[in-house]
N, C-alpha and C positions, 0 to 999 in steps of 0.2 A: 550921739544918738539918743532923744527921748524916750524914756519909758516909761512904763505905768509908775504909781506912787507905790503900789506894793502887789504882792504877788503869795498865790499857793498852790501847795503840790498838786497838778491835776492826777493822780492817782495813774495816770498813761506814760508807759513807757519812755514810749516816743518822743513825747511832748517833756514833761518832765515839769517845771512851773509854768505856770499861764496869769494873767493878772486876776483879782480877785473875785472879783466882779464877773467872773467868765466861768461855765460851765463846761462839763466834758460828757457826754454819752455816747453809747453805742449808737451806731449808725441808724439799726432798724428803732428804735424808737422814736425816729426822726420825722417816717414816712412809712412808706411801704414798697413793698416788691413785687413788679409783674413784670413775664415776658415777654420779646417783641413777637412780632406775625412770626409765622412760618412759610416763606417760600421761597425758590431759588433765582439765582441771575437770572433765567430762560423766562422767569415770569416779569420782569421788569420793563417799560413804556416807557414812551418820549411822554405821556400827559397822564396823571391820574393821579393818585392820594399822594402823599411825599411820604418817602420813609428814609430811615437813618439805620444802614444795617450795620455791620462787623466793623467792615473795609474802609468805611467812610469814620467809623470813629479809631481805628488808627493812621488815619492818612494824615502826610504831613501838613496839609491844608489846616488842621483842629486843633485850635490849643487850647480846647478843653474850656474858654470860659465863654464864648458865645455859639451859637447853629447860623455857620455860613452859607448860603448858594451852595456852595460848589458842594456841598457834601451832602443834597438832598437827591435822591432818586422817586421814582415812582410806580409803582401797582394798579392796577383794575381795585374797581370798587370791590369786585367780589370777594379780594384778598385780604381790603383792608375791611374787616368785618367784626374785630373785636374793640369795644371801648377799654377794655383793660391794659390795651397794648398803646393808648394814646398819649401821647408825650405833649404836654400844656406849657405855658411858660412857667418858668421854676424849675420843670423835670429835669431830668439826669439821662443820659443811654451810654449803658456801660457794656464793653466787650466782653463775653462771656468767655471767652479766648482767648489769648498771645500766644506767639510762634516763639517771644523773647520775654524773660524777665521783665525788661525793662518795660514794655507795653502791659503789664499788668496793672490796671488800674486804669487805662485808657479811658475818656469821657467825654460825649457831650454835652454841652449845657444848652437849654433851649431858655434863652435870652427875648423870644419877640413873642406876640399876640399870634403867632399863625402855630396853628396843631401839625405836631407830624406825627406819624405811626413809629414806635420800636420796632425794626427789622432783622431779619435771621442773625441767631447768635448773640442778641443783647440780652441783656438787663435793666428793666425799666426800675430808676428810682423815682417816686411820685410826693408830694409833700402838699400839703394843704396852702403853706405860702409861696405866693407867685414872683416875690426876687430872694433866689438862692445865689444870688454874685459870688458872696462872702467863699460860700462854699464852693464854689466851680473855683474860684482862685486855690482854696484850701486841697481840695483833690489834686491839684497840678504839682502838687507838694511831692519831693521824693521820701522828705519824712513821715509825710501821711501816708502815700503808697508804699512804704515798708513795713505795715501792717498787713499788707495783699503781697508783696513779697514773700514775706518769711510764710504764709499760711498755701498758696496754691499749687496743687501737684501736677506731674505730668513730666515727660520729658522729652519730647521735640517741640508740642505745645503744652500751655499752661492753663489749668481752664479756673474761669473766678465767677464764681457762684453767688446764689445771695446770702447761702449762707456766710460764707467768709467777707460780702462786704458787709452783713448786718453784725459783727463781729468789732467789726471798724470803729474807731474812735472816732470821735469827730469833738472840736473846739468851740462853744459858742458864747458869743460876745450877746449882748442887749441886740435887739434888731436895730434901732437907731446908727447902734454902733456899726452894726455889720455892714448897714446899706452906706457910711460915710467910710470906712476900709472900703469897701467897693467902689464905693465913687474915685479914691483917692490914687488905686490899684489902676485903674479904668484910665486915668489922667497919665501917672505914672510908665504905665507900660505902654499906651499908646506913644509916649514922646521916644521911647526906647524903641520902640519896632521902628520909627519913620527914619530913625537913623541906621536902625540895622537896615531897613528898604533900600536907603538911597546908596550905601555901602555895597549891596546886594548886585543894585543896578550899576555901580562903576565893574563890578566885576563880569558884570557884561559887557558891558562897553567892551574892557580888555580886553573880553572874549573875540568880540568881534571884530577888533583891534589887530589882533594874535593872529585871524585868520586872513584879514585882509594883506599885513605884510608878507606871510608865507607865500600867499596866493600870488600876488603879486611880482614877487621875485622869483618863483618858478615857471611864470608864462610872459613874463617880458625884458626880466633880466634885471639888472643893477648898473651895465654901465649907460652912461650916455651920449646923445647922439648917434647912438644905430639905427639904420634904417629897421622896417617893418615890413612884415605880408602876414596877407589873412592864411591864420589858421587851415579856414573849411572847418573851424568847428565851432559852435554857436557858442558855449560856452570857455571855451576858452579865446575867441577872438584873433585878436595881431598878435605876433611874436617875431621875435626879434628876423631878420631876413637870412640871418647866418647859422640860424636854429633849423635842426630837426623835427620832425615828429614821426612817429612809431607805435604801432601798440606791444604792448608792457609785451606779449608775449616774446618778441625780438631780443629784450632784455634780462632775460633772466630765465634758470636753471630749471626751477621748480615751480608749480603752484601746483599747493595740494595742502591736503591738512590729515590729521589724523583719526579716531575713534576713542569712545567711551570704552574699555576694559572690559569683559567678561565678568559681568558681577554690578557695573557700575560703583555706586559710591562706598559699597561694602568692602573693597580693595584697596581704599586710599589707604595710607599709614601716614604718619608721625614725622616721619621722615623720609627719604630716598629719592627719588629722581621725582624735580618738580616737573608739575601735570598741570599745566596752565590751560585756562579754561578761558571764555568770552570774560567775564568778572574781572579777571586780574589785567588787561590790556586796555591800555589807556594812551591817549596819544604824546601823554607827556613821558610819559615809559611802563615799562611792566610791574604792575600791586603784587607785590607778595605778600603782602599783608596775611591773607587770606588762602595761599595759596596751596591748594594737595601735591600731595607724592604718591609716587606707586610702585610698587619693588620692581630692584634691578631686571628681575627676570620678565617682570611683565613689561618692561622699557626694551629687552631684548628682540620681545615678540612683534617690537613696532616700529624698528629703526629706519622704516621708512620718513614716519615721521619725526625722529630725533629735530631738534631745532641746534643751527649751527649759530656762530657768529655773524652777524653782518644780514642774518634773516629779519623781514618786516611782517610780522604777526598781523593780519585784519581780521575783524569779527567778523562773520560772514552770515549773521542768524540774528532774529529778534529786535530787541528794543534797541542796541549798541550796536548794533548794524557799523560799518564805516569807520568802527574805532581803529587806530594803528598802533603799533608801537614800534622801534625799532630795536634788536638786541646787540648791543655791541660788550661782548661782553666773551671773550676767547673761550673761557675757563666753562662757560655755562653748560650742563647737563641738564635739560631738560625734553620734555616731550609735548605737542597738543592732545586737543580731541578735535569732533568734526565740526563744530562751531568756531574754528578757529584757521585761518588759511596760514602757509606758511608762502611768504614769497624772495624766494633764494635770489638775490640779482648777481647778474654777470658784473662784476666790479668794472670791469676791463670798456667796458661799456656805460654803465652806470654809476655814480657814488651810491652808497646805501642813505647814505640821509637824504640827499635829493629827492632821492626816489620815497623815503620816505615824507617828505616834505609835498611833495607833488602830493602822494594820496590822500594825506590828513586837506589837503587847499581847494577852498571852495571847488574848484574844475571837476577835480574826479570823484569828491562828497555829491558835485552833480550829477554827473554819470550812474552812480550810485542809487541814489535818487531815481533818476529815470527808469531802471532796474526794477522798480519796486512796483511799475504799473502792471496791471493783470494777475496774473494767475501767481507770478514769483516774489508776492508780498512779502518782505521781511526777509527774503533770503537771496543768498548773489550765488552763482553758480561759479563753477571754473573757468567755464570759457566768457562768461561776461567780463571777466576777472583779467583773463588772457586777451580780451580785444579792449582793456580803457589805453588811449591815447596821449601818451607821454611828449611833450614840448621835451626837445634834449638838446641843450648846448655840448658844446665840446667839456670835456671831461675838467678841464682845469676852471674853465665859465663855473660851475657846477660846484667847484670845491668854493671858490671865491662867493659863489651866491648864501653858499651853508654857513659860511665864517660868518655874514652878514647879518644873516635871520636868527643864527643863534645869539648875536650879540642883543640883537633888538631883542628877543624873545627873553634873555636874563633881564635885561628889565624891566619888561613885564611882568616878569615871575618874580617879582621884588616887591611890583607893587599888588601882585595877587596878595603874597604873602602879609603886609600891611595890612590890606581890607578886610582876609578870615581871622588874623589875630585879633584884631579889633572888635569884628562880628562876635570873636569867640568868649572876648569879654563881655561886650553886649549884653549877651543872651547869659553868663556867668551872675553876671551883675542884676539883672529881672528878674533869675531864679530865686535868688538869694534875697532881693527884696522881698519878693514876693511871700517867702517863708517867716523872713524876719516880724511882715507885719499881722499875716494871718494867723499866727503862733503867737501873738503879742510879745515879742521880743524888744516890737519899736511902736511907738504909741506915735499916731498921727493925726490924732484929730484933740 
């Protein structure tokens, strides 16, 4: 790794030597400080001034060193009414907010010739020169934003002021120098993203790989040479001639789900009977990652909805609508809430993975789907629930189909795993560039 010819103490913690020839000041000697507009969602337009509010500079769209599309909104002229809140190229718009440490520090950089407005909850940093690259790289620094760590208070959120980023150290090279690290940063991390992209996109592919053969072998089967008859269902088509079909309700014990607790989340504890919620069910199995509890006694008050063994948990609310998971798991003590169905199947009737295979498979992700036109956006009721249409072979058809899908599905989940390791170095390896050369650790020009 080259480095500079020599080096002195920049006086900053954080930073610690810098090459010689490079400066350190505070942040507000830099520039200046103004806030964005003030207005809310309720005021925002398909057409008018652009603005860059909160939500858009921590979306994961922003990585802090250019102003994409995707993260411009727009106001009435009447709103956007101040120049002080106008964001030029060079400027900065920082979140005045986080929900998380980690988004302390959050930033856009406005990289083009077109103005946008600071909107609710920013912080406008403004600066007389019109390419701050250097810096939009520098700010993406975890070592820079543990200057905005260790100083912001609060505790569900985090608020970052201008006083604490004018607080801020900041590194500066010659401008020459800055704009050839930017250039060189620019070169660099573009070649790195098209490979995190295309990595990004096989893990689509898989996705939609994953879903064709489940699909697949739960509506037409695996052996061959069996005759066919139509369905009667559009979505699901031909199936095998020696196949059933039924709605779920025929097959199974229960559908139902449970309740938020008396108190809601001021009840969870640390430990005790897990309280699985839409978040933790996922169709590859249940995230505990993350997962609440809620004492013995308040699990007593609800054992209707205890979850057994061999139950298929669907999301029944919101954005994860259709997710499934199945519990196979004897031992497990746990409970839902009402965003969460529990569906008990008659074994005798059904296998549980089948049945959990059918609902994650295109077919009934369709049905679901269909569910969501009118008035019941985003949510499935029970009896929508109770009338989807399950293709059912004979019970042994059924075990042999699951042995089948679960083989193919390991290795897919082989090569998932490949793709985010890879990814994970990827984006490992751009951070850590990325620090090493705006910190002048590694000299490239």
């Amino acid at each position: 790794m080259k480095q500079y010819d020599s080096y002195k103490d920049s006086g900053v913690e954080w930073i610690g030597k810098i090459p010689s020839h490079w400066e350190s000041m505070p942040l507000k000697r830099y520039g200046k400080f103004n806030k964005g507009l003030s207005f809310t969602k309720a005021d925002l337009i398909s057409e008018g001034k652009p603005v860059v509010s909160y939500g858009q500079v921590h979306s994961k769209l922003n990585k802090g060193t250019s102003l994409r599309n995707e993260l411009i909104r727009f106001v009435p002229d009447s709103i956007a009414n101040s120049e002080a809140s106008l964001v030029k190229k060079g400027d900065f718009i920082f979140a005045d907010t986080s929900e998380d440490l980690d988004g302390s520090g959050n930033v856009v950089y406005n990289d083009t010739s077109d103005n946008v407005y600071g909107g609710y909850h920013t912080v406008l940093f403004q600066t007389k020169n019109n390419d701050n690259k250097y810096l939009a790289y520098l700010f993406t620094t975890d070592c820079w934003r543990s200057q905005i760590r260790s100083r912001v208070g609060g505790v569900k959120v985090y608020s970052i002021t201008q006083y604490i980023l004018g607080l801020s150290s900041i590194i500066l090279p010659p401008l020459a120098e800055q704009k050839n690290i930017a250039l060189y940063l620019d070169e660099q991390t573009s070649r790195i993203d098209n490979i995190i992209y295309a990595r990004e996109n096989k893990i689509k592919l898989l996705e939609e790989l994953r879903t064709a053969i489940i699909s697949k072998a739960v509506t037409k089967g695996i052996r061959k040479n069996v005759e066919f008859k139509d369905s009667g269902i559009e979505w699901i088509g031909r199936i095998p001639k020696h196949w059933e079909k039924c709605p779920l309700k025929w097959l199974v014990k229960r559908i139902g789900s449970g309740k938020t607790p008396l108190g809601g989340a001021e009840v969870y504890t640390s430990e005790g009977i897990m309280f699985i919620r839409s978040q933790n069910v996922y169709n590859e199995g249940l995230l505990t990652e993350n997962i609440a509890y809620i004492p013995e006694i308040i699990h007593r008050q609800m054992l209707y909805s205890e979850v057994k063994h061999n139950d298929i948990l669907l999301n029944i609310t919101g954005g994860s609508i259709g997710r499934a998971c199945l519990i196979q798991d004897g031992a497990i003590k746990a409970n839902v809430n009402q965003h969460v169905c529990e569906i008990r199947p008659i074994v005798e009737k059904i296998y549980p993975q089948f049945l959990h295979y059918t609902i994650i498979s295109s077919h009934i992700q369709n049905e679901i789907r269909a569910c969501q036109t009118g008035g019941n956006r985003d949510e499935l009721n029970f009896e929508q629930i109770s009338n989807f249409i399950i293709p059912l072979p004979p019970i042994d058809e059924q075990i042999k189909i699951c042995s089948l899908i679960f083989g193919e599905l390991q290795r897919i989940s082989k090569m998932f795993k490949e793709c985010n390791d890879e990814i994970a170095l990827l984006k490992e390896y751009r951070s850590s560039l990325i620090t090493e050369v705006v910190t002048g650790k590694r000299k490239v020009i």
